[in-house]
C-alpha positions in Angstrom: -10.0 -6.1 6.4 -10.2 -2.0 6.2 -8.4 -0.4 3.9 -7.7 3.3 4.0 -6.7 5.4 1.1 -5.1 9.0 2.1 -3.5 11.4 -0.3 -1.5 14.3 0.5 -2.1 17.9 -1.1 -0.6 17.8 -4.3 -2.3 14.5 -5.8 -5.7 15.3 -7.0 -8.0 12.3 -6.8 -11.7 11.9 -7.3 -13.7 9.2 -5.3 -14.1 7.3 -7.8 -9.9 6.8 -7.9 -9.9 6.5 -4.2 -13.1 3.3 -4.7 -11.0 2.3 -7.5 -7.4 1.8 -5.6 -8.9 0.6 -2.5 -10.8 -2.5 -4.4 -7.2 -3.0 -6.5 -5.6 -3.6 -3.4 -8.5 -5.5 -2.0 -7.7 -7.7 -4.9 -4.0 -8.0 -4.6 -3.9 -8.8 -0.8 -6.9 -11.2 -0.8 -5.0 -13.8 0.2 -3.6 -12.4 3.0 -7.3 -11.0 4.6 -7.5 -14.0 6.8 -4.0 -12.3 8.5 -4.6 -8.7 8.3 -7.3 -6.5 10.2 -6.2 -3.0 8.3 -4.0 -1.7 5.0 -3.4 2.2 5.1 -2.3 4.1 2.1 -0.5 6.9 2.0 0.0 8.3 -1.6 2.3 11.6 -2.2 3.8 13.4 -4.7 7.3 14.2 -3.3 8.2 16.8 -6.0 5.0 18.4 -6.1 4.7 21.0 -8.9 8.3 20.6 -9.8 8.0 17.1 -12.0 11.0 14.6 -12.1 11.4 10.9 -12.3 10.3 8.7 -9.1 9.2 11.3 -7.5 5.3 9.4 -6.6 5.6 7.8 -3.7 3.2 5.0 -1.6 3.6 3.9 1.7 1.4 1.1 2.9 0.9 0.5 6.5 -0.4 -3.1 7.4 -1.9 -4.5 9.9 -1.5 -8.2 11.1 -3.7 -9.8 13.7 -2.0 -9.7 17.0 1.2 -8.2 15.6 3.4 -5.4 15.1 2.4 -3.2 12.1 4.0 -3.3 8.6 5.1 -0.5 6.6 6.7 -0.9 3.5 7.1 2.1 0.4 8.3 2.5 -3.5 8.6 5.3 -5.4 8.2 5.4 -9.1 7.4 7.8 -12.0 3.4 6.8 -11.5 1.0 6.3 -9.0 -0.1 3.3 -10.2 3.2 1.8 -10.3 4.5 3.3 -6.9 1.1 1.2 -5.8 1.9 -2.1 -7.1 5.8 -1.7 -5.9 4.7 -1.7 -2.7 2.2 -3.8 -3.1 4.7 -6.4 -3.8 7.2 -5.7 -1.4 3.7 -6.0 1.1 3.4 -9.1 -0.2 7.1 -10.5 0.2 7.0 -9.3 3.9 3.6 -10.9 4.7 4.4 -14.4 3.0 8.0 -14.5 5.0 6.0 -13.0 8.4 3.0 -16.1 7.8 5.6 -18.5 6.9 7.2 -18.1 10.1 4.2 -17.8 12.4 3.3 -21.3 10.7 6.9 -22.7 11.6 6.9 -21.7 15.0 
């Protein structure tokens, strides 16, 4: 499974933050790397300079094995918890997508 990690303009990340999110998210969707052949990231700051509540914002883009792609996205007052908001709702939508691949 590839995961990609892309930032827009006004969040300032070194690599080492970049190495660091891609191996948490590595970790949280470990389960599902049997299902998924990519995970994008798209991490932006929605307010930019001007501050504000909720105003971080990830989108993750997945990519299931012979299926349409994913996208799912939370906002929140940090990056860290914009990623693990929609790192859950990832998860919620890949459980109920296996579930019913399984079924049928």
């Amino acid at each position: 499974m590839q995961i990609l990690v892309n930032s827009d303009n006004h969040i300032e990340t070194s690599l080492a933050q970049m190495t660091e999110i891609r191996e948490h998210i590595g970790q949280k969707m470990q389960r599902f790397e049997d299902h998924l052949t990519r995970i994008e990231i798209h991490l932006s700051d929605e307010n930019s300079h001007k501050g504000g509540t909720l105003d971080k914002r990830c989108q993750i883009e997945a990519r299931p094995k012979g299926r349409d792609p994913i996208s799912v996205s939370h906002n929140a007052d940090t990056l860290n918890q914009a990623i693990d908001g929609s790192l859950d709702k990832l998860a919620t939508v890949l459980e109920r997508t296996i579930s019913k691949a399984r079924i049928n």
